[in-house]
N, C-alpha and C positions, 0 to 999 in steps of 0.2 A: 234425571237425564243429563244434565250438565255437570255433575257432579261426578259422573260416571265417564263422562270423556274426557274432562279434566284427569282422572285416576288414569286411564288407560295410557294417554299422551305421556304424564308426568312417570310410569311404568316403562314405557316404550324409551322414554328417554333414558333412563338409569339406568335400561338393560343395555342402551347402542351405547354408551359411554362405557360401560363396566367391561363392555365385551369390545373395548379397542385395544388393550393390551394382550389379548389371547386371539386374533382374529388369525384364521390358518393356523393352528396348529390342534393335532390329536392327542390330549392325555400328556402324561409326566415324559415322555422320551422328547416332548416336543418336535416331533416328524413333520416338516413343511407337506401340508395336503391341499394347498391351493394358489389362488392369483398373486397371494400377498408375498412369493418366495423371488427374492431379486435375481438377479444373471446371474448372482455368486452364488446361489443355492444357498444365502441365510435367510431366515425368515425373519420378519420385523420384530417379533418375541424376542428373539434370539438376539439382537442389536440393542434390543433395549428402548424399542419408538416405542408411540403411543398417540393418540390424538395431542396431547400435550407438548409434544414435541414441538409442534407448530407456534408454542407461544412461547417458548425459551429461543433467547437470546441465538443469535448464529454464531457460530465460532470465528472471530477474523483470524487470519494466519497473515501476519507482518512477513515482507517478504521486503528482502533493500533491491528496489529496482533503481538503484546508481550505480555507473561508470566509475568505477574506483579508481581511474586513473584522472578522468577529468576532473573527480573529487579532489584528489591529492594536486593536481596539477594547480588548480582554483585557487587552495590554500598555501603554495609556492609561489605563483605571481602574484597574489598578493598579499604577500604577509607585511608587506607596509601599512597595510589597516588592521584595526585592530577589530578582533570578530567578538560581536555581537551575540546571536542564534545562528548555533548550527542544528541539522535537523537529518541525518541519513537515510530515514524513512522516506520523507519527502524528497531529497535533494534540496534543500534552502539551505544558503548560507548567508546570512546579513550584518553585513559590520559595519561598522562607526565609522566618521570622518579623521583621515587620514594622510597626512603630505609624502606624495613618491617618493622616491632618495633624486636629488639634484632636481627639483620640482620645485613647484609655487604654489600651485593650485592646490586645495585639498579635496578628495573626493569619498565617498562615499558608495559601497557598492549591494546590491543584490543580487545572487545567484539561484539560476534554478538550472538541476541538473534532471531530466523528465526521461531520461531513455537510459537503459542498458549499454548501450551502444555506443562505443569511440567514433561519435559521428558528429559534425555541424551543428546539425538538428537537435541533438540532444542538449545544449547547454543554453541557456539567455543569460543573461549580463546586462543590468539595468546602472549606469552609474549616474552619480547625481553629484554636483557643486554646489557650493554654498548657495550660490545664486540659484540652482536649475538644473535643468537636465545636463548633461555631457555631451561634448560633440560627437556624431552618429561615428565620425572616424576615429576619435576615440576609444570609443566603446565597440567599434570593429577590432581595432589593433590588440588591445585586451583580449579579447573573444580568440583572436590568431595566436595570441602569447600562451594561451592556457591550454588550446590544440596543441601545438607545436609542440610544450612541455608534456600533454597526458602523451602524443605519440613515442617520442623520447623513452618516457619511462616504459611504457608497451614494448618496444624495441630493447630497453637494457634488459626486460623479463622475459627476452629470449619468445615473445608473445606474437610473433605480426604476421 
């Protein structure tokens, strides 16, 4: 008796497995005849699924969500540093310690550019001194100097 539902189970499973790449469709023309035909009228045979599907990797599609002007603009106000990691996917930029032109101090910066968008929002600016963090007004005026410069270049691209 146990022997016999073990067979049936371990049968039932080989048949629902075997029959997930042919499920909806009739014979060699493969004619969608059921639940499994999407909005586009292909059938999942027809694409290529399978139960399988489900355990292969998902496909990412890299997409650059940066501001190419606040990009470019970033890498103009401060080409006094020297860059470290840049990263376009992300928006990072992070360079080395660096003295302004007619400056004392050397600073050091991180950028993240988080938005599509010629916007405020979209940019941070983290600067650091040998010592420490940077003054907040500092690292305001920067943040102003790299707007100013991506709107500029928006504007020379006939863009605004």
């Amino acid at each position: 008796m146990r022997k016999t539902i073990i067979t049936i189970m371990f049968l039932a499973t080989v048949l629902s497995v075997g029959a997930c790449g042919r499920s909806g469709v009739d014979g060699p023309d493969r004619t969608p005849t059921g639940p499994d035909t999407s909005e586009t009228g292909i059938d999942i045979a027809q694409r290529g699924e399978s139960i399988w599907t489900l355990f292969s990797p998902p496909e990412v599609e890299n997409t650059v969500r940066v501001n190419k002007y606040i990009w470019a603009a970033s890498l103009q106000v401060l080409e006094f540093l020297p860059v470290q990691t840049v990263d376009p996917f992300t928006g990072v930029i992070v360079t080395g310690f660096g003295t302004p032109p007619n400056g004392s101090r050397a600073y050091r910066a991180t950028i993240l550019i988080n938005d599509p968008a010629l916007d405020a929002r979209s940019l941070n600016v983290a600067l650091q001194t040998r010592s420490g963090a940077a003054s907040p007004s500092t690292v305001r005026a920067i943040e102003d100097a790299i707007l100013t410069r991506a709107r500029q270049m928006r504007i020379g691209d006939n863009k605004y």
